[in-house]
N, C-alpha and C positions, 0 to 999 in steps of 0.2 A: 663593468658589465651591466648593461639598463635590466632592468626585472622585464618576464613577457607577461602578459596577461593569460594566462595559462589555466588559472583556476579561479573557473566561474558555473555557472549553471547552465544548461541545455538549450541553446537559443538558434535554432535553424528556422530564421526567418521566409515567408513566404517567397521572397527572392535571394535566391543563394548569392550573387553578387551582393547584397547585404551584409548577411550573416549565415554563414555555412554551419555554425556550430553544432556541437555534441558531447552532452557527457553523459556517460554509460555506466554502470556499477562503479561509479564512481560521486561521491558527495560532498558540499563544501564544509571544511573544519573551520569557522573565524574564532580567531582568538581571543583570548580576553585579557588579555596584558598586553598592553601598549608597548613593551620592547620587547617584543616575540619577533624571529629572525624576519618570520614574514607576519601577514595580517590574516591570510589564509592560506589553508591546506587542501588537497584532495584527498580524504579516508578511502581507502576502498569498499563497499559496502556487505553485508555480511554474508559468508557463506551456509551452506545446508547440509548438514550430518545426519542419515537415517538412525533414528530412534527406537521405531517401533512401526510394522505394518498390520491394518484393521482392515479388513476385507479388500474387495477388487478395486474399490475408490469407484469416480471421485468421493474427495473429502470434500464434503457439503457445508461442512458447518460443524462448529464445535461452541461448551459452553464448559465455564467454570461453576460447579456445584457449592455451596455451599458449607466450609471449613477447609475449601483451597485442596484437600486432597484426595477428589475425584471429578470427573467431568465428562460430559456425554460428548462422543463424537458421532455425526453421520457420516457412512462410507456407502456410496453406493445406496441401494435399500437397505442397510445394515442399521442399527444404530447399536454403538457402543459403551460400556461401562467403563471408564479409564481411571488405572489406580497409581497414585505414583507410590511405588513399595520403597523409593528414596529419590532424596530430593537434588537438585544438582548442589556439588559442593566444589568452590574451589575450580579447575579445570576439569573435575570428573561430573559427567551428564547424570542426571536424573536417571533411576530404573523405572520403568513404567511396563503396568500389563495392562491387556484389553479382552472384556469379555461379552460378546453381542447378546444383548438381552429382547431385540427384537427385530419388527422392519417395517419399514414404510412401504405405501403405495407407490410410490415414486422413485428411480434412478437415477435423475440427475435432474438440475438446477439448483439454486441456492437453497439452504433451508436456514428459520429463523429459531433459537433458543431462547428462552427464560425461564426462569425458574422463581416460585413464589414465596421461597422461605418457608415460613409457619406452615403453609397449608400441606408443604409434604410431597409436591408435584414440581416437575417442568412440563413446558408446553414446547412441541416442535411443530410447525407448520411450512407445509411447503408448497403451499398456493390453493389449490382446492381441498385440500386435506388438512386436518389437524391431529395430534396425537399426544396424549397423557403419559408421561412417566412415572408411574410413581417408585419415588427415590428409599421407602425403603424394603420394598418388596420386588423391585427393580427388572419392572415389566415395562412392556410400551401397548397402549389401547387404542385404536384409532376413534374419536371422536364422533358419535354417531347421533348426539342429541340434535332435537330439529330447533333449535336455537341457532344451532354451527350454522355459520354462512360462509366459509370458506374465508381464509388468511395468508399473507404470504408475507407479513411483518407482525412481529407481536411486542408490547412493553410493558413494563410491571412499573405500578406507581401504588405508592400505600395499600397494598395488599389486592390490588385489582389489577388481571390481564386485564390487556387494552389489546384489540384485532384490528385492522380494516378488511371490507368487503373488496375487495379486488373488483375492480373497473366500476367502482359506484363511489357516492362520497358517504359510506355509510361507516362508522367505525360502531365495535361494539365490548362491553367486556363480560367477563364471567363473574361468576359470584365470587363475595370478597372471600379472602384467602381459601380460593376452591379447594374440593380435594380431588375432583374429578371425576366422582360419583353422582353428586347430586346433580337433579337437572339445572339449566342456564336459565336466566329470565330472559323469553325475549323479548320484553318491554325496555331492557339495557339498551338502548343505541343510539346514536344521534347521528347528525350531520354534519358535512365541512361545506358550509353552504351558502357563506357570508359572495360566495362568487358561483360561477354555473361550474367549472372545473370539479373533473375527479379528484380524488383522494389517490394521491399516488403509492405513499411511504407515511413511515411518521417514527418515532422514536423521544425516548422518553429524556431528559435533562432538567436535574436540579429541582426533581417533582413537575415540573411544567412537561404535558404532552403536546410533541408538535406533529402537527398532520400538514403534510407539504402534500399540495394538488399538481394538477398539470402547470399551472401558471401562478397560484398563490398557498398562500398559507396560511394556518391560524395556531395559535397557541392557547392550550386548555389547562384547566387547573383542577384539584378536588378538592368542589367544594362542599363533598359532606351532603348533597341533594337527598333529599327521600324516593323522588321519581330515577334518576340520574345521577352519577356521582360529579362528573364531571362539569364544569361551567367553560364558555369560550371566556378566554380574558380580551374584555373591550378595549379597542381600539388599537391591538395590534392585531395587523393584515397586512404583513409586506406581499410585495407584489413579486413575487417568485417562487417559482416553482421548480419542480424533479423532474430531470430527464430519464433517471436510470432508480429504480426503487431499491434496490441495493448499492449502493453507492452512496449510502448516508454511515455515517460515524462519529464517535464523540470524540474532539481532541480538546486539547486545554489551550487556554484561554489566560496566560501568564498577565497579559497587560490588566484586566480586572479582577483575575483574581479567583476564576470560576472557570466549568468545563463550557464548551460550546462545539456548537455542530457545523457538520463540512457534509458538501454533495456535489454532485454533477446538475448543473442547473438549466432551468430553463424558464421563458416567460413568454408573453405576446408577441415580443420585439426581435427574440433569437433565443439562441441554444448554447451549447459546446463551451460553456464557462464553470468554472471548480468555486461555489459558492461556499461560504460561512455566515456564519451567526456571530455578533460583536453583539452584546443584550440582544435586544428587536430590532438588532439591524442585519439585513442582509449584505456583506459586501464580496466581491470577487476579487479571488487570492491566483488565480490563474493568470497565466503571459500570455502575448500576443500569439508565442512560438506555438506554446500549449495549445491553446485557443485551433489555432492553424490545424494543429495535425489532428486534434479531436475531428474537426470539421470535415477533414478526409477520411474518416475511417468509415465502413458500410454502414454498420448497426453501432449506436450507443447503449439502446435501451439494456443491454446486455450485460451495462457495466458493473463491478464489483469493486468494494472496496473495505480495508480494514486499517486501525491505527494501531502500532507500538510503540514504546518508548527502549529506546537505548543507549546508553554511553551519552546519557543529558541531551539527546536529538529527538525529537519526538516525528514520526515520520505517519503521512497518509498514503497511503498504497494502492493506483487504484488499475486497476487492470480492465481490460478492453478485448474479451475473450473471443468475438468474431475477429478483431485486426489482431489480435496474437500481440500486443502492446502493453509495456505497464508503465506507466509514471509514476513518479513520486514526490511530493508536496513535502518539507524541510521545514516541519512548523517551527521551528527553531530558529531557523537561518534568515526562511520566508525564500529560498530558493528552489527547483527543482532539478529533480534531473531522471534518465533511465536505466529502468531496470527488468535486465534481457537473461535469459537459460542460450546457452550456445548448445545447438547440433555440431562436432566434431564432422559426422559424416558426410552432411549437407551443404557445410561451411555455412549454416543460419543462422539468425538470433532469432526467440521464440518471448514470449512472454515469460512472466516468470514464473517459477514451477508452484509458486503456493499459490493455497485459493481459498485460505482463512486460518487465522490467530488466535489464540491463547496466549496468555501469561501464566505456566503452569510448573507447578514444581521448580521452581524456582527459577525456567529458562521460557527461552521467548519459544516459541513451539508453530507449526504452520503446517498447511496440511496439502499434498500436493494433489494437482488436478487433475490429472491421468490417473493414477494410483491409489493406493490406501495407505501408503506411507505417510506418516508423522514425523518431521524434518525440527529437529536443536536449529535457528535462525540466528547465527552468532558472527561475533567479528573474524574471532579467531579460528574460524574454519575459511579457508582459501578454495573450494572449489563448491559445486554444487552436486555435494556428494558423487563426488571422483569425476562429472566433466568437468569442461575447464569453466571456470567465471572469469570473464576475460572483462579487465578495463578499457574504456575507448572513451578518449577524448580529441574533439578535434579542436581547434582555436581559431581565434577569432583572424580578420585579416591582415595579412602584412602588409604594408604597402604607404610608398611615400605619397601623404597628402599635399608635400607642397606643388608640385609639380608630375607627379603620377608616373614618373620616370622609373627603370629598373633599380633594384639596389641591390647589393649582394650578400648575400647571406653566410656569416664567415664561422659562427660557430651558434649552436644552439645545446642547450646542457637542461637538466630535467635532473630535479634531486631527487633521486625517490627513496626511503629508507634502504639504507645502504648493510651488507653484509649479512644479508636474510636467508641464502642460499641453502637448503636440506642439506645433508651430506652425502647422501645417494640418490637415482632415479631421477625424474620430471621437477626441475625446480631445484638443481644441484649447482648449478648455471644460470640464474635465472635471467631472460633477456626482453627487453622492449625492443617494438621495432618499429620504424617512424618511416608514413612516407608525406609526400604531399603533391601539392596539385597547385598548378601555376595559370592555371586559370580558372583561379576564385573558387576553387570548389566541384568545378565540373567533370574535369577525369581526373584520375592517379597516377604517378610514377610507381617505382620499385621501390618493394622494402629495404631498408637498413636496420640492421642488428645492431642493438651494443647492450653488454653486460651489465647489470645492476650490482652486481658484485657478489661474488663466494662466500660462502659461510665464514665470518670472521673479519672479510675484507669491508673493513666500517670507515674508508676512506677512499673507498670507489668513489668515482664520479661517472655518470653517466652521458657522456656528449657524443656531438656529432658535428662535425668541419667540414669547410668545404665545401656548401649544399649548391655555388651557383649564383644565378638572378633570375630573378624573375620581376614584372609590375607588381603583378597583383597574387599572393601567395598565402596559401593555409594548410598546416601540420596537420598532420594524426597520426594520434600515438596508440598501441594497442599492447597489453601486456596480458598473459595468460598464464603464466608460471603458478603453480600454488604456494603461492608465498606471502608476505605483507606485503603492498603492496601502495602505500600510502604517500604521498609525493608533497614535498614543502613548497613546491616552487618551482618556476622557470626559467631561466637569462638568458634571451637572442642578442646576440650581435651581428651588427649589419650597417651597412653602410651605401 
């Protein structure tokens, strides 16, 4: 029985008689032993457990405090005090309380955290405003010194915030390890001005501050200046820039050995590319496919994004909040694929419900975009918190290249871990169900069901016979059960 190409990455190319594909809450596993039954798997990717609810939401932004066991969340205008009173152990979650200790001027868009150690403050800023916490009398100030120029990205490098001016290229910092009393110098400021581009974003790595413009960048260091702390370091100026000023993140960087950064990119030339950093190099980690459907959505600049690590995958997250789209970048694999929140009601897929990360108390944590819920981001939860997280993959196409003629398609089987089945309720049965389309992608037939197997039955096989001819033919499989859901592999036969 030949293997089918079954599991890969998301590739629904600009012409569907190309590449019809799609993979959905679903990511690639490659192996790392050479006699593994197969080479790759499908994981299914993780689901969402309510932990804990912080005001009306959205969840804006969250930061990790300093000794791991508290952290500020925005909710809303809210901003909150988060304690973990125990840490996740084992299969039991984290306990965690929340206690609002103030509020912002602002409701909604992203907001940016740091926190300066020594000096006893974080700083939250959410575009024209900025705001003092201080951590141990655990108030929030808004920021009213006439130094403040307004912020909407902040980073901490040897005891100095670093701002930028929003829509200028001016970035500036506070005094070294503020405490948020005394006034700001505002002699502190420089420019990103090696090009006429604004200062989009910028974010801090490995002590090096990077300011990415409209179309370029520059990287800064501290050098301990009497006027200015900061120096440009000469003669790196890659020539790229940020499409979306939230949409930068630090992932790791395995092949040298250091952390590096990822964004939504843009320069003179074009747009719509998912950029990183390799040292002082700019290169692009985004597909053609990616590429495509970024191209189509109305608004970029609106983008967001955050990285975690799990289960040795390290993943970018970046979601596309006017198209209701999330993608996902596999730094691990170097693959992508999608990841959608299902409407039951509507029969939709939506973006995904987080809309920012923590690594807290011991779990991966995320905070959803409608609400003020605080969401466990884990494998072992199968739905998003009680809808369904349904898998969807479609494959690539069937079809005889020697001569283009029909062939017939006699049995098609799909292992997915077998004998997973609940004992009672939704997922007692648990069932995939396949249909496809015989011309290349463009409409659908009728569902087929078949069984993954009952609780215990760990010698199910899940197939389907029978299915017909067609020239030219491509699957979709869809599974919604809350269950594992995880699949080794495929084998078509056809003739």
């Amino acid at each position: 029985m030949p293997q089918f190409p079954f599991v890969g990455q998301a590739y629904e190319a600009p012409m569907l008689l190309q590449d019809a594909e799609k993979c959905v809450n679903w990511y690639v596993e490659v192996s790392q032993n050479g006699d593994s039954k197969t080479p790759k798997a499908l994981l299914g990717t993780p689901g969402l457990l309510s932990l804990l609810t912080v005001g009306t939401g959205p969840i804006r932004g969250c930061w990790v405090l300093p000794g791991a066991q508290t952290a500020l969340v925005v909710s809303g205008n809210a901003v909150f005090w988060l304690t973990a009173n125990m840490t996740a152990s084992g299969l039991a979650t984290a306990v965690l309380s929340g206690t609002q200790i103030g509020t912002l001027l602002t409701s909604t868009g992203p907001v940016c955290i740091r926190d300066n150690g020594a000096g006893g403050i974080a700083v939250i800023v959410d575009g024209p405003n900025g705001y003092v916490v201080n951590l141990t009398g655990k108030t929030v100030t808004q920021i009213t010194d006439e130094a403040w120029l307004g912020s909407d990205r902040v980073a901490f490098i040897d005891g100095w915030l670093v701002f930028n001016r929003p829509g200028t290229q001016t970035f500036y910092t506070s005094p070294l390890y503020w405490n948020g009393t005394t006034a700001m110098d505002a002699t502190y400021f420089a420019l990103k001005d090696s090009s006429t581009d604004d200062l989009v974003t910028l974010h801090e790595n490995i002590r090096e501050l990077w300011l990415i413009g409209e179309r370029t960048t520059e990287v800064w260091i501290d050098a301990g200046n009497a006027t200015f702390p900061f120096s440009r370091l000469q003669g790196v100026t890659p020539q790229h820039g940020c499409a979306a000023k939230q949409s930068i993140a630090r992932i790791s960087d395995t092949a040298h050995g250091v952390d590096s950064l990822i964004w939504l990119g843009r320069n003179e030339r074009g747009q719509n590319t998912v950029k990183r950093t390799v040292g002082y190099q700019i290169i692009d980690v985004s597909t053609i496919a990616v590429n495509h459907a970024i191209a189509s959505y109305p608004t970029i600049s609106d983008a967001i994004a955050y990285t975690y690590q799990q289960d040795n995958h390290e993943f970018y997250v970046l979601t596309f909040p006017t198209a209701d789209v999330t993608w996902t970048w596999d730094v691990t694999t170097n693959m992508w694929h999608e990841r959608a929140s299902y409407d039951p009601v509507a029969g939709l897929f939506h973006r995904h419900m987080s809309n920012a990360c923590m690594n807290f108390a011991g779990m991966t944590i995320v905070g959803d975009y409608r609400s003020g819920t605080l969401y466990l981001l884990s494998r072992q939860v199968y739905s998003d918190n009680g809808a369904p997280l349904i898998g969807w993959r479609r494959t690539p196409h069937v079809w005889d290249q020697s001569n283009r003629e029909r062939v017939f398609h006699s049995q098609l089987q799909v292992e997915f871990t077998p004998g997973v089945g609940l004992q009672t309720g939704q997922g007692s049965n648990p069932q995939a169900v396949l249909s496809w389309s015989d011309d290349g992608g463009q409409t659908w037939g009728n569902e087929h069901w078949r069984p993954v197997g009952l609780v215990g039955q760990t010698r199910n096989r899940c197939i389907w016979r029978r299915m017909g001819q067609a020239r030219d033919r491509v699957y979709d499989l869809k599974f919604s059960d809350p269950v594992p859901r995880d699949i080794v592999g495929a084998s078509l036969i056809y003739v």
